[in-house]
DSSP file (Angstrom, degrees, kcal/mol; ACC not computed):
  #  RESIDUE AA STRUCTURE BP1 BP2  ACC     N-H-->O    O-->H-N    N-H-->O    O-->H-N    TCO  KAPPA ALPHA  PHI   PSI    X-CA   Y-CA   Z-CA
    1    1 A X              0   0    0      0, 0.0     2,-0.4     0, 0.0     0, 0.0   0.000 360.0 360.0 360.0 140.5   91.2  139.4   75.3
    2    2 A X        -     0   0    0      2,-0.0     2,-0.2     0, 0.0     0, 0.0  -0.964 360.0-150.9-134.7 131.1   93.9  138.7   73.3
    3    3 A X        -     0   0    0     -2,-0.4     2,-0.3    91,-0.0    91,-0.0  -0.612   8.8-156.8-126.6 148.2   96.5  135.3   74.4
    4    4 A X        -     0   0    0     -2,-0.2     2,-0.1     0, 0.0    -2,-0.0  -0.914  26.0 -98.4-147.1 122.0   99.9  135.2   73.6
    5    5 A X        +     0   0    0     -2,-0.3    -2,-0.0     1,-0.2     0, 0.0  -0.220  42.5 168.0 -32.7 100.6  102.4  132.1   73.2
    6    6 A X        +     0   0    0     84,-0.2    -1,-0.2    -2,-0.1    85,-0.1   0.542  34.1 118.8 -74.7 -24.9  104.5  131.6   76.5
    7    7 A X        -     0   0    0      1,-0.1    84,-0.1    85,-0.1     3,-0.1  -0.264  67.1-112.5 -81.7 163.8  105.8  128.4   75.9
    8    8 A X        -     0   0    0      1,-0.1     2,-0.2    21,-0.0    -1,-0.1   0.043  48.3 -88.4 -39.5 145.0  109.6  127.5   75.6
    9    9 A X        -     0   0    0      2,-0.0    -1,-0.1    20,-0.0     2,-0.1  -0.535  49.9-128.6 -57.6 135.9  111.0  126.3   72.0
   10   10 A X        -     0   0    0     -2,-0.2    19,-0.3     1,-0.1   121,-0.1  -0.562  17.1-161.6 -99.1 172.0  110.3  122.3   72.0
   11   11 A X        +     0   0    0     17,-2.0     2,-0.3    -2,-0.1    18,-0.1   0.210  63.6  55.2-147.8  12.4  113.3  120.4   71.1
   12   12 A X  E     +A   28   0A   0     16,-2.1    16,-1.6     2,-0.1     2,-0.4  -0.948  55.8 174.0-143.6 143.4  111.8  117.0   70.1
   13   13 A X  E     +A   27   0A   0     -2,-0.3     2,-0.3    14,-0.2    14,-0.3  -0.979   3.3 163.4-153.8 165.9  109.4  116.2   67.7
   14   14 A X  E     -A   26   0A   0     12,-2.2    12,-2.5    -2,-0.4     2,-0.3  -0.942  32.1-115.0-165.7 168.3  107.7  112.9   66.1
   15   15 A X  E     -A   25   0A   0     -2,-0.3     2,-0.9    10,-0.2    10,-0.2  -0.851  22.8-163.0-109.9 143.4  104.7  111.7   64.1
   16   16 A X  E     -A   24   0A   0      8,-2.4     8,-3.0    -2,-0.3     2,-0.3  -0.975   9.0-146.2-131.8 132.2  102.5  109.6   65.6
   17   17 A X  E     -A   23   0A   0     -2,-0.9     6,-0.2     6,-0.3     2,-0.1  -0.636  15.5-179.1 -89.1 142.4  100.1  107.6   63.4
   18   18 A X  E >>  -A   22   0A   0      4,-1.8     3,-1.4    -2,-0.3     4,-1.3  -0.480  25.3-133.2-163.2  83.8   97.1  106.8   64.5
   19   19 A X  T 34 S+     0   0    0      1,-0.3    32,-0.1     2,-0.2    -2,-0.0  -0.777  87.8  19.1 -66.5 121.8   94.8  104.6   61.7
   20   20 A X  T 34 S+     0   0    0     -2,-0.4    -1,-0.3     3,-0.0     3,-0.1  -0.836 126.3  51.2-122.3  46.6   92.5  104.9   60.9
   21   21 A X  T <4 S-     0   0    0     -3,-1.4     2,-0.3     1,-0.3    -2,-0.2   0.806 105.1-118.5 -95.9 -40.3   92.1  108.7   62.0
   22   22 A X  E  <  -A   18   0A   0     -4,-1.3    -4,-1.8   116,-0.1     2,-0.4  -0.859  35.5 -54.3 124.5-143.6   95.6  109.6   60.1
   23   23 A X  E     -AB  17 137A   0    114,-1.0   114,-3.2    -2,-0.3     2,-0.3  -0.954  38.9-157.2-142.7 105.8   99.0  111.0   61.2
   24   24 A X  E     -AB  16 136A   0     -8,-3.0    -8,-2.4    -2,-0.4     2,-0.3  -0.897  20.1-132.6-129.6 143.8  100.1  114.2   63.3
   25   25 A X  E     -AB  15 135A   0    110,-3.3   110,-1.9    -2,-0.3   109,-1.7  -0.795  37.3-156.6 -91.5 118.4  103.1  115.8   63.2
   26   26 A X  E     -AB  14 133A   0    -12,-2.5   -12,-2.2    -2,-0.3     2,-0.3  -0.915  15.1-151.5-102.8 119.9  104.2  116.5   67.3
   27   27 A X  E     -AB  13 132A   0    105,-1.8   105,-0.5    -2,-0.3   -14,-0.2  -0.828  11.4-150.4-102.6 162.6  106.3  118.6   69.1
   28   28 A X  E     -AB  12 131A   0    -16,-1.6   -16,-2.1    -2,-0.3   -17,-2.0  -0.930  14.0-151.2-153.3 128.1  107.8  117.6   72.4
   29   29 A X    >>  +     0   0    0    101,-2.2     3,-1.2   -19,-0.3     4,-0.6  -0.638  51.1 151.4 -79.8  62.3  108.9  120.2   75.6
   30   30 A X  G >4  +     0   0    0      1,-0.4     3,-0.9    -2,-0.3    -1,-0.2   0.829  60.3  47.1 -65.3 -52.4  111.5  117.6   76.2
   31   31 A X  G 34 S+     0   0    0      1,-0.2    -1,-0.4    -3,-0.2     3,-0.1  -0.160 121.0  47.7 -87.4  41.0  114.3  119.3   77.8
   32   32 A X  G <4 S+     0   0    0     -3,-1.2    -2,-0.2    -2,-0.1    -1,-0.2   0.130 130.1  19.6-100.4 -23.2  111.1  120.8   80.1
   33   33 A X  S <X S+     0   0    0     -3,-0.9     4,-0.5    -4,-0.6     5,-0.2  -0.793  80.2 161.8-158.7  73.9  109.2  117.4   80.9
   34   34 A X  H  > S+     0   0    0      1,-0.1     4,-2.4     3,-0.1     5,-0.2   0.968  73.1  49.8 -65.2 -47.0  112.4  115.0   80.1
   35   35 A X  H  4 S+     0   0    0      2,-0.2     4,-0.2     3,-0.1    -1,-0.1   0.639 111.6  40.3 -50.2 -25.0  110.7  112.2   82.0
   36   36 A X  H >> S+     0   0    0      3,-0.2     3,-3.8     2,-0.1     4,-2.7   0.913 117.9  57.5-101.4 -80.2  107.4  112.1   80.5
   37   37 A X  H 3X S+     0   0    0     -4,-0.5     4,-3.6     1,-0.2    -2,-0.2   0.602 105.4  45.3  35.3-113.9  109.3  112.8   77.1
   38   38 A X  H 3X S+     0   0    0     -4,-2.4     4,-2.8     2,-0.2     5,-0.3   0.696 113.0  55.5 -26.6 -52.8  111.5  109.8   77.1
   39   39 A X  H <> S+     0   0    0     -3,-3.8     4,-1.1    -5,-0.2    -2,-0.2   0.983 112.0  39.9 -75.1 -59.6  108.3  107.6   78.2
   40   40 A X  H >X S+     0   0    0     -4,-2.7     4,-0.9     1,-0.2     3,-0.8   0.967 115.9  53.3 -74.2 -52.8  106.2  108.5   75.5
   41   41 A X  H >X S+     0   0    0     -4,-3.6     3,-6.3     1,-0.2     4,-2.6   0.864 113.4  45.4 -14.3 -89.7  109.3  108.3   72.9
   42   42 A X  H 3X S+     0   0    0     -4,-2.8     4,-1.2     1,-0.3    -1,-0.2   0.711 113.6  43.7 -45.1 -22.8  110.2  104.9   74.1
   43   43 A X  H <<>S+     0   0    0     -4,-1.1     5,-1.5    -3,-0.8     6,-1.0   0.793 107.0  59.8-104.9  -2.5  107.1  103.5   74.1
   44   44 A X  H X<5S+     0   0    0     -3,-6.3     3,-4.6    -4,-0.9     6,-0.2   0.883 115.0  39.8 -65.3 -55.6  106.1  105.0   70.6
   45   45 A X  H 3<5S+     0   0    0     -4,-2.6    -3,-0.2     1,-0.3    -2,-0.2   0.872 106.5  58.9 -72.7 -15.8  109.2  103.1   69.1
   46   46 A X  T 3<5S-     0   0    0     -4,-1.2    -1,-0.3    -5,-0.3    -2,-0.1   0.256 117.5-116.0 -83.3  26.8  108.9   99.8   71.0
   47   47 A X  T X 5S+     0   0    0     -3,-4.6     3,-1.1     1,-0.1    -3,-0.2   0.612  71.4 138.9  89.6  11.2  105.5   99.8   69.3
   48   48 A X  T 3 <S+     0   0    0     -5,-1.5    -4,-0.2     1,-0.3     4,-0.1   0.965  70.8  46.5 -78.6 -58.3  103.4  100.0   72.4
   49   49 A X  T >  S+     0   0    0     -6,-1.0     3,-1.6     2,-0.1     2,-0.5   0.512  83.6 127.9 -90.0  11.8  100.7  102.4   71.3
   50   50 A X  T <  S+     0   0    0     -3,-1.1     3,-0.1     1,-0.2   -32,-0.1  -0.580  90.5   1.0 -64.2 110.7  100.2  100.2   67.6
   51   51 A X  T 3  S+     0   0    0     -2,-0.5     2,-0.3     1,-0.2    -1,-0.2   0.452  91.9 157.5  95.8  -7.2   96.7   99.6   67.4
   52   52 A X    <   -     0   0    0     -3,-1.6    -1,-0.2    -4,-0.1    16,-0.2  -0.444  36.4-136.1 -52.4 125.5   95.8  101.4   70.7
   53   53 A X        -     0   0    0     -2,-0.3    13,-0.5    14,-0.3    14,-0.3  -0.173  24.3 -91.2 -96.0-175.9   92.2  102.3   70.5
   54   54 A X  E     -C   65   0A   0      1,-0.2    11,-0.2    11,-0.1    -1,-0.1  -0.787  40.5-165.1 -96.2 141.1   90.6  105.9   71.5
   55   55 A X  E     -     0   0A   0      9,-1.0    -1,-0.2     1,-0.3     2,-0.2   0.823  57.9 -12.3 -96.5 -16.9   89.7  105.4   75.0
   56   56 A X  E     -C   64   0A   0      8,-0.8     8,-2.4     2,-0.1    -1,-0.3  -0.923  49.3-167.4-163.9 154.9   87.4  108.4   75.8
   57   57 A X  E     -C   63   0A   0      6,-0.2     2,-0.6    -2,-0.2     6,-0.2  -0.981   3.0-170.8-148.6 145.1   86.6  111.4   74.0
   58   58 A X  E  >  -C   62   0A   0      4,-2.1     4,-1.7    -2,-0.3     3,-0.5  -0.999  38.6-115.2-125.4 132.8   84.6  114.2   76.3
   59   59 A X  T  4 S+     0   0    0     -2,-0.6     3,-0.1     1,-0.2    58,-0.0  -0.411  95.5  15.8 -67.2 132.1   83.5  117.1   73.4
   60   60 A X  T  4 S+     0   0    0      1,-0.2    -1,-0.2    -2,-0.2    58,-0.1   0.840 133.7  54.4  80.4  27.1   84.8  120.6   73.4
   61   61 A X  T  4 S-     0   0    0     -3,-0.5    56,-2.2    56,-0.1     2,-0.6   0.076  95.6  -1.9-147.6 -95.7   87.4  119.0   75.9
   62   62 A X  E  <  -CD  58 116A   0     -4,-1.7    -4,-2.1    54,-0.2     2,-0.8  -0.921  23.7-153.2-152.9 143.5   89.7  115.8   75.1
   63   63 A X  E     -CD  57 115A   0     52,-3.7    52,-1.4    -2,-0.6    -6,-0.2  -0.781  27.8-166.3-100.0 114.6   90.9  113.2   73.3
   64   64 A X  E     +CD  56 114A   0     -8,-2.4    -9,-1.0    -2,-0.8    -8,-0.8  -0.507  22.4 124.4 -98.0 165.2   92.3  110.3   75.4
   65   65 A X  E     +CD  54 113A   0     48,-1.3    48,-2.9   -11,-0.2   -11,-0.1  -0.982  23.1 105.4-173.6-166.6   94.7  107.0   74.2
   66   66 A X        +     0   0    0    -13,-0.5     2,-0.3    -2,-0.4   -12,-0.1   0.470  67.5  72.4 117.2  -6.6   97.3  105.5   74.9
   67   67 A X  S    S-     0   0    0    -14,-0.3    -1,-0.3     6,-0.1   -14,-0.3  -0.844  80.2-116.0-144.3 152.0   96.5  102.1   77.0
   68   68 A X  S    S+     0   0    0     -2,-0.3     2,-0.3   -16,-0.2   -15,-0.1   0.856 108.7  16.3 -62.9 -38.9   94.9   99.0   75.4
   69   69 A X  S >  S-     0   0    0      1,-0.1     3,-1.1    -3,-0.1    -1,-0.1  -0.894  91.2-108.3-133.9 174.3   91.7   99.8   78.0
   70   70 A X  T 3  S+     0   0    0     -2,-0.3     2,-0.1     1,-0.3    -1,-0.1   0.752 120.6  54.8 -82.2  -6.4   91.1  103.3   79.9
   71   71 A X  T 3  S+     0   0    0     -3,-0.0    -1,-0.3    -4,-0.0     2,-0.2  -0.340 107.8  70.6 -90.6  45.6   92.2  101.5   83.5
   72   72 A X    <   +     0   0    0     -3,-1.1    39,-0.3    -2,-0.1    40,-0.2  -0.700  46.2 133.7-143.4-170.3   95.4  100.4   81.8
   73   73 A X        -     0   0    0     -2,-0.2    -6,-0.1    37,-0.1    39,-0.1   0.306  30.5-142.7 129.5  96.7   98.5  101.8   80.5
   74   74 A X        -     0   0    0     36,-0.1     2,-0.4    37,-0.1    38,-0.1  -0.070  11.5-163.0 -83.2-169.9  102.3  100.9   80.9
   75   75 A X        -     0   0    0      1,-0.2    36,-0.1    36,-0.1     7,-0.0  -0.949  29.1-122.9-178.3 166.3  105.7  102.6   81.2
   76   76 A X  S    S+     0   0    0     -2,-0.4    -1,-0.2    34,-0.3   -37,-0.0   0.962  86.9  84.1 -63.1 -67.4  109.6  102.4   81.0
   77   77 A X  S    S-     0   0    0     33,-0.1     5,-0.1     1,-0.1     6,-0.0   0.129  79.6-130.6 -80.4 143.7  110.3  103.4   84.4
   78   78 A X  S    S+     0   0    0      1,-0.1     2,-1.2     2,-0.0    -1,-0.1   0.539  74.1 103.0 -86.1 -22.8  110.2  100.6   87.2
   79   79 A X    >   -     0   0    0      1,-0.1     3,-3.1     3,-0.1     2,-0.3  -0.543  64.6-147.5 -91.4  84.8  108.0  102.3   89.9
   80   80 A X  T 3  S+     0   0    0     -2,-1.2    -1,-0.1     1,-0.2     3,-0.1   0.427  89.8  61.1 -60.7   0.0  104.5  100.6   89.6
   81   81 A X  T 3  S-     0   0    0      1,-0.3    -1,-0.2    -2,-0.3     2,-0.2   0.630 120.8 -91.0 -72.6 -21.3  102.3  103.7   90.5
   82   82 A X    <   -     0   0    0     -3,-3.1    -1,-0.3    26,-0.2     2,-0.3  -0.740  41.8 -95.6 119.2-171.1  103.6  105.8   87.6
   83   83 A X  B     -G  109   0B   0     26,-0.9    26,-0.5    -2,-0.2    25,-0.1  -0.868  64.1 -53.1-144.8 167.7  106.7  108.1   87.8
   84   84 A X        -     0   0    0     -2,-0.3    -1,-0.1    23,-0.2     2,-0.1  -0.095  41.7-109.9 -73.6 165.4  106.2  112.2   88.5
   85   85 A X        -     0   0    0     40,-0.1     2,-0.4    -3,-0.1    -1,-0.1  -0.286  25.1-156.4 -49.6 141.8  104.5  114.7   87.4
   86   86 A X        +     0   0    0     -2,-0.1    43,-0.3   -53,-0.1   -54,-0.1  -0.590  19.0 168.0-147.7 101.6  106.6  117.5   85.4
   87   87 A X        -     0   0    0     -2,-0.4     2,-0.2    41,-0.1    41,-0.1  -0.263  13.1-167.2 -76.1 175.9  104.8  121.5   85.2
   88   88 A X    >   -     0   0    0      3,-0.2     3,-3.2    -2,-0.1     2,-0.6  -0.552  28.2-122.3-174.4 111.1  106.9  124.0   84.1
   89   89 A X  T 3  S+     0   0    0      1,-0.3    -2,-0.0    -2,-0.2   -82,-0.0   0.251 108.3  53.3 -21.9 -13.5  105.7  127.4   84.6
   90   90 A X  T 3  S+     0   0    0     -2,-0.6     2,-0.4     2,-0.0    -1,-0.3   0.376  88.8  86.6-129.1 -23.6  105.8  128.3   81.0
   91   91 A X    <   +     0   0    0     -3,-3.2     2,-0.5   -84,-0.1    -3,-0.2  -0.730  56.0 165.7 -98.2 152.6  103.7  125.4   79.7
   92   92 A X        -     0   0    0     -2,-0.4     2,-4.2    -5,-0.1     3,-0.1  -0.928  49.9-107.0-170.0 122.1  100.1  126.2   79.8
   93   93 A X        +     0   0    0     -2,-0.5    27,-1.3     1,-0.2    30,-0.1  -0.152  55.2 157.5 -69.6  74.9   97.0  124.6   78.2
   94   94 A X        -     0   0    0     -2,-4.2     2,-0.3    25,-0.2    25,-0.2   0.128  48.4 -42.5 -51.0  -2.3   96.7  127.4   75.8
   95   95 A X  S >  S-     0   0    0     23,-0.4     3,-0.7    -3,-0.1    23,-0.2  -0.944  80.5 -16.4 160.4 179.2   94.5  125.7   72.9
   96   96 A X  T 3  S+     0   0    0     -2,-0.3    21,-0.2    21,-0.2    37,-0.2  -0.268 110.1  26.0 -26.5 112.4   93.6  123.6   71.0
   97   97 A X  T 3  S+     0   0    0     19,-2.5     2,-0.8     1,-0.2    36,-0.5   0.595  78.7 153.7  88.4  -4.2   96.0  120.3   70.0
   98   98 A X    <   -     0   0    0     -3,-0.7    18,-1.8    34,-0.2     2,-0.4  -0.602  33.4-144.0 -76.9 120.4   97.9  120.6   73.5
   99   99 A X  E     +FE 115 131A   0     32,-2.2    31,-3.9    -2,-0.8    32,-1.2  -0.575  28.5 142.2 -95.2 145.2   99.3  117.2   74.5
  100  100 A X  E     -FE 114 129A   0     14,-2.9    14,-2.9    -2,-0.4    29,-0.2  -1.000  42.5 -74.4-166.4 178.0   99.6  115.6   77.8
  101  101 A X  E     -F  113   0A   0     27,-1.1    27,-0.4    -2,-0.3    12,-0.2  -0.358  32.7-145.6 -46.4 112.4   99.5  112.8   80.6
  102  102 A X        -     0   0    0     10,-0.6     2,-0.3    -2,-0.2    26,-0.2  -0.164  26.2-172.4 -80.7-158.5   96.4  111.4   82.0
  103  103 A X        -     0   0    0      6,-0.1     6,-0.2     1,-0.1     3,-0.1  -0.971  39.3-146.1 170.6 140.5   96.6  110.7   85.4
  104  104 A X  S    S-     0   0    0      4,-0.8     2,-0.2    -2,-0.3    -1,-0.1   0.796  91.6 -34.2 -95.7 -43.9   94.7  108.9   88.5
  105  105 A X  S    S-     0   0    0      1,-0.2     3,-0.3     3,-0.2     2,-0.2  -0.266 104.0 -37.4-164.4-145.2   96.2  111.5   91.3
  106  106 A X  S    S+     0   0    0      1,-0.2    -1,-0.2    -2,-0.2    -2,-0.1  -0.544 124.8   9.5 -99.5 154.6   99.7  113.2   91.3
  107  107 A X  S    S+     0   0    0     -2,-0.2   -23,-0.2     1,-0.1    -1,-0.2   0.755  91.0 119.9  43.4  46.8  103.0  111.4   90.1
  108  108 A X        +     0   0    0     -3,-0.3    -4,-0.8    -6,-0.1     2,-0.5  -0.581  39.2 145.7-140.8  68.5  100.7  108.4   88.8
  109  109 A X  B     +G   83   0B   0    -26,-0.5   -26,-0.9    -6,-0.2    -6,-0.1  -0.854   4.7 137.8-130.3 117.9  102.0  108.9   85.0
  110  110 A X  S    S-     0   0    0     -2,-0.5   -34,-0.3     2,-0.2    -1,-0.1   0.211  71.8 -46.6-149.5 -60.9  102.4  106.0   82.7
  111  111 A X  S    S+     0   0    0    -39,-0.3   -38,-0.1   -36,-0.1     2,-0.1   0.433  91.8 108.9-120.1  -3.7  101.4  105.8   79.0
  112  112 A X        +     0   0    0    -40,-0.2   -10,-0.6   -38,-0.1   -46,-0.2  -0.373  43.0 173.2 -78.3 148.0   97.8  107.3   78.8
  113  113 A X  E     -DF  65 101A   0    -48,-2.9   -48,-1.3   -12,-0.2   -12,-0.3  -0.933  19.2-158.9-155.8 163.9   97.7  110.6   77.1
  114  114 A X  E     -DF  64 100A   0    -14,-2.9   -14,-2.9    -2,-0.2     2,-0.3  -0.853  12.3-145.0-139.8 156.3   94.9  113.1   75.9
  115  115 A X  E     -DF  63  99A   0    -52,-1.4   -52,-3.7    -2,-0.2   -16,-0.2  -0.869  29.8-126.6-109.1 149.2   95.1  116.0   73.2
  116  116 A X  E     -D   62   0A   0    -18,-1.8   -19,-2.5    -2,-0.3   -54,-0.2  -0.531  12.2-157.7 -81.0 164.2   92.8  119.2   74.3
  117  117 A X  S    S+     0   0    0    -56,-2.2     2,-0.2   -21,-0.2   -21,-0.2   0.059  77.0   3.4-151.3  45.9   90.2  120.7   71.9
  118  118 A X  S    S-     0   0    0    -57,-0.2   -23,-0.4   -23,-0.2   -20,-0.2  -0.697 101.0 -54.0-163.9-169.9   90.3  123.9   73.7
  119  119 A X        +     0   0    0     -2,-0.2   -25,-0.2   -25,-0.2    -2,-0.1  -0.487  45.6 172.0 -47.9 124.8   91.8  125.9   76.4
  120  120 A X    >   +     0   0    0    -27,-1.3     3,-1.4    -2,-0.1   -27,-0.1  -0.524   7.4 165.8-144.3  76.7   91.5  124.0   79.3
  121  121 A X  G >   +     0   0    0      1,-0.2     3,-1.1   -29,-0.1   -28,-0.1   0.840  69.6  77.4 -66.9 -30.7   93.6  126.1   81.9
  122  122 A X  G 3  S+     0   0    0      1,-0.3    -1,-0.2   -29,-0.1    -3,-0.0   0.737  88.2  61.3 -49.0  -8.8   91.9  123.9   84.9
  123  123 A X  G <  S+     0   0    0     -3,-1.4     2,-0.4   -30,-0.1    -1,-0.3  -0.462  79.8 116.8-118.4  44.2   94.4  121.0   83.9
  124  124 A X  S <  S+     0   0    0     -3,-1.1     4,-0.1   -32,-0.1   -32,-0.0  -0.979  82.4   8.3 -96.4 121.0   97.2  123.0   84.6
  125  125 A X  S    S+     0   0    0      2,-0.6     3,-0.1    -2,-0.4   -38,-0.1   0.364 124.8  73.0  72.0   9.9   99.5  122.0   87.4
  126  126 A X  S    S+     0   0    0      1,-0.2     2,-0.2   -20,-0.0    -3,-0.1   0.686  99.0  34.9 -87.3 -50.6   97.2  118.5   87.3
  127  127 A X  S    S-     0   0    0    -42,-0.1    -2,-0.6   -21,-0.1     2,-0.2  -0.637  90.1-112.4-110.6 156.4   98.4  116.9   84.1
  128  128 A X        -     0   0    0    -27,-0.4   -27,-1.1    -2,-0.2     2,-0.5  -0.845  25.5-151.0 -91.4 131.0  102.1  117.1   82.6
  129  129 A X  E     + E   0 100A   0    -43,-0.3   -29,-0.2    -2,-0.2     3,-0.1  -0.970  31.4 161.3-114.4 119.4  101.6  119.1   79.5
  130  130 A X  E     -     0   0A   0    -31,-3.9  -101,-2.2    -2,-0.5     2,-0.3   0.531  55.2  -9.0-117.7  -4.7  104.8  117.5   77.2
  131  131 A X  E     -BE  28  99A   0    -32,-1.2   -32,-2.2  -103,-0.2    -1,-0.4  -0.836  52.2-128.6 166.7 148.6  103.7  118.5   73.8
  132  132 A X  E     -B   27   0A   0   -105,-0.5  -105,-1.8   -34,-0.3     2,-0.5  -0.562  35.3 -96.0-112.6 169.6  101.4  120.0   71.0
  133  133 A X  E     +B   26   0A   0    -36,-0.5  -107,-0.3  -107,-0.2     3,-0.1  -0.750  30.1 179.5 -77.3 106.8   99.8  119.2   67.3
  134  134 A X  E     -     0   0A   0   -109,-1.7     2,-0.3    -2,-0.5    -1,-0.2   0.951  66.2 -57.0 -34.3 -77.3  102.1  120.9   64.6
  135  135 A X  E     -B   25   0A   0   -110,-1.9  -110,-3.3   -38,-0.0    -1,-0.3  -0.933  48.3 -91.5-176.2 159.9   99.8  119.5   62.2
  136  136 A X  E     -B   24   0A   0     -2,-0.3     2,-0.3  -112,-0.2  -112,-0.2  -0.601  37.6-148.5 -90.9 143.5   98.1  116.8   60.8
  137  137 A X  E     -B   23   0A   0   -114,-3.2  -114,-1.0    -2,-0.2     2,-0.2  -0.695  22.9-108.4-111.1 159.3   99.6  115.0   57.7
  138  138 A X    >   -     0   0    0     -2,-0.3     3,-2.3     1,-0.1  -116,-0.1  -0.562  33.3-107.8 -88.1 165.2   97.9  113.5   55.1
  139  139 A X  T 3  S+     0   0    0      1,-0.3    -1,-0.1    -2,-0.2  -117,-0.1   0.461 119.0  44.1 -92.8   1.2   98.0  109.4   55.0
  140  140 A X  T 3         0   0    0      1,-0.1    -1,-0.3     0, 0.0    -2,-0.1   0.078 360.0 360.0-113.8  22.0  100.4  109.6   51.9
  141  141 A X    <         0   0    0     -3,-2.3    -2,-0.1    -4,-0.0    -1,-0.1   0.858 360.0 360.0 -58.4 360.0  103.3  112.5   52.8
């Protein structure tokens, strides 16, 4: 069976460091998942995820972070449950390196997020899928 890239062009991108593991270069569906977007943006540059540690990592599945503990986890947006979900037909946990929103329920989004490390098409229409791994850079680019 042979898979072929659906998603939309992403229109955002940033590097997110993460010592002492090293530094991957990210793209972001932004104008697809503006909200989610926006949140991770903003909370990259106010420094929020410096020093976050990895909170869970389930093999041949995902890598989560984002929150000082795995019941934790802030967010811009005022609404203390988390702020919505945002699918887009087109985004699709295709591989490897796919980023997205962890979650308690629906529309319960705040700073946690997990990269896949496979195909995980059951987490589709669960999790906000907002962006993927470019590549990883090395600790001196």
């Amino acid at each position: 069976m042979s898979s072929y890239n659906t998603h939309p062009p992403t229109s955002a991108s940033c590097i997110l460091h993460l010592p002492p593991y090293g530094d991957l270069d990210i793209e972001l569906f932004a104008t697809q998942c503006p909200l989610t977007t926006r949140n991770f943006i903003t909370l990259g540059l106010e420094g929020y995820f410096t020093n976050t540690p990895v909170l869970r990592v389930i093999p041949e599945f995902i890598v989560q972070m984002g929150a000082p503990t795995i019941h934790g986890g802030e967010m811009i947006y005022e609404d203390e449950n988390g702020f919505q979900d945002e699918f887009h037909s087109r985004l699709r946990f295709t591989g490897r390196g796919m980023l997205a929103m962890a979650n308690s329920g629906p529309n319960t989004n705040k700073s946690q997020f997990f990269f896949t490390l496979r195909q995980t098409e059951e987490l589709n229409g669960v999790n906000t899928l907002f962006g993927k791994v470019r590549r990883t850079l090395s600790r001196d680019h």
